[in-house]
Phi, psi and omega in degrees: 000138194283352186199166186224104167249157214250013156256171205238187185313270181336261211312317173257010196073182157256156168346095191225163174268095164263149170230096143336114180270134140314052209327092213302017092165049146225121196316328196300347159294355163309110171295177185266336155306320173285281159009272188320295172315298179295351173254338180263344192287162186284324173214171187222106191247135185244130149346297120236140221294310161341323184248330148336304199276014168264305182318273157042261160316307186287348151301352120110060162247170170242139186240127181279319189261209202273173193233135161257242089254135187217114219205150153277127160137012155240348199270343157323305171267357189287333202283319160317320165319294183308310160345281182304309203281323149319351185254349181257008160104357177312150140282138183237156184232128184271091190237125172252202209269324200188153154099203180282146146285168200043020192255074208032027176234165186285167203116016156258338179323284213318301185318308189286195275315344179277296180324282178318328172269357195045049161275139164287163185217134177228196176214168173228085187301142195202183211293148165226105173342315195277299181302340168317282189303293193303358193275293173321311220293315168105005185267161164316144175216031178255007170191139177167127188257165195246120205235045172043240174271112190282162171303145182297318238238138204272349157288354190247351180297288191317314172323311184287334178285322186318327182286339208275317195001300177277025219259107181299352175256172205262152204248191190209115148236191156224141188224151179282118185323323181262022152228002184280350183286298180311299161338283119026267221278311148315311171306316165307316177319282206275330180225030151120149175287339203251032163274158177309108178238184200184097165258128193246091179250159166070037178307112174088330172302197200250320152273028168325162213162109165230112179276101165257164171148209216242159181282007170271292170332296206293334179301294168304328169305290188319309177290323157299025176147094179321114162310125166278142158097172205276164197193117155245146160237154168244140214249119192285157203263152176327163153276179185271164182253181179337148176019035150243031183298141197293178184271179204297307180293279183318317152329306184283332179281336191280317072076274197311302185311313148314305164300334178307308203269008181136332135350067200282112207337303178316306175314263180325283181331276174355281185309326156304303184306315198282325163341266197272347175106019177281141165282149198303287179291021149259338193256010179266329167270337170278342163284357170250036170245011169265000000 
């Protein structure tokens, strides 16, 4: 066994599993929870151990118990380890570079193997990139699904969009700068140049950057100077086809979200209207019929 501890269950209670949210990287988003997790747990397995130990420092915490890496592409053999130390009664704490863990970062192998083993598993909840983004973004957010990382490789990339196309809620990805142009550029492709989008890089930071506009814009923008730094974008869900236009309140709210995000009414009337197959001075007049 790679570590022993030398207390026993009974003595130390039992095992659990925290999975610590992150700040997505400004420290001042750091809970009093998080604190709390990083000075008391028996082990901490972080994404990465280097960027622990900066957090750490700027949390002005001393972290006591052992520090592991815990990653994809370790975490297949790592996680029976984690086990055995959940069986000694250990806290084991789950940290990634920034957000929830297992939020398309590693924790969930663990969670399910913790879960199998009947160990509890809780959280001390902190920032998520995806609820972020989709907050910012200025699109509905009252349904929408996350769909992570798109395919590297731009034929299996399109495949997967073809399926999303119709998908009517609005989606959350996260893409690697030097894949984000192609990406960008597929999406325009694949689900019309003038749907609604959002690119969020650099969430919380100090070059923060929120790109709204038509998935065409956003394609040019891009191609014109690959964008740096972590990046989610967000995507408006299809528009409805023949007889699924929303009803009269939902229009005027989808209407509102836009001026909310930025929008000059007209400019949002348009966009609805180009939306649902509407004429412009109809969806100009029900919202101006309240």
């Amino acid at each position: 066994m790679w570590w022993t501890f030398r207390v026993s269950r009974e003595e130390a209670g039992t095992g659990r599993v925290v999975l610590a949210g992150a700040p997505l990287g400004n420290v001042g988003d750091a809970s009093a929870r998080l604190r709390e997790v990083l000075a008391t747990a028996d082990v901490i397995a972080a994404e990465d151990t280097r960027r622990l130990s900066r957090l750490a420092k700027d949390l002005g915490v001393t972290v006591r118990g052992r520090v592991v890496s815990y990653f994809e592409g370790n975490d297949e053999k790592r996680t029976p380890e984690l086990v055995e130390a959940l069986a000694g009664g250990a806290v084991v704490a789950v940290v990634t570079d920034g957000g929830m863990p297992s939020v398309s970062d590693p924790g969930y192998r663990l969670v399910r193997a913790a879960l199998d083993a009947g160990y509890p598993v809780t959280a001390a909840p902190g920032p998520s990139a995806v609820t972020t983004a989709l907050a910012l973004s200025g699109l509905p957010s009252d349904r929408f699904v996350f769909e992570g990382f798109l395919p590297r490789t731009g034929s299996n990339r399109r495949s997967r969009l073809r399926e999303l196309a119709a998908e009517p809620r609005t989606l959350v990805f996260f893409e690697a700068p030097h894949r984000i142009t192609g990406a960008l550029a597929d999406l325009a492709a694949t689900f019309g140049e003038d749907r609604p989008a959002a690119v969020c890089r650099e969430l919380t930071k100090t070059y923060e950057e929120i790109r709204r506009g038509t998935l065409s814009e956003l394609a040019a923008w891009a191609a014109a100077g690959e964008p740096r730094g972590e990046i989610t974008v967000v995507v408006g869900g299809a528009p409805a086809g023949p007889g699924e236009r929303p009803d009269d309140d939902e229009l005027r709210a989808e209407v509102a979200r836009r001026e909310t995000a930025g929008d000059s009414r007209r400019d949002a009337i348009q966009a609805i209207a180009d939306m649902y197959g509407l004429k412009k001075r109809d969806v100009y007049t029900l919202v101006h019929a309240q």
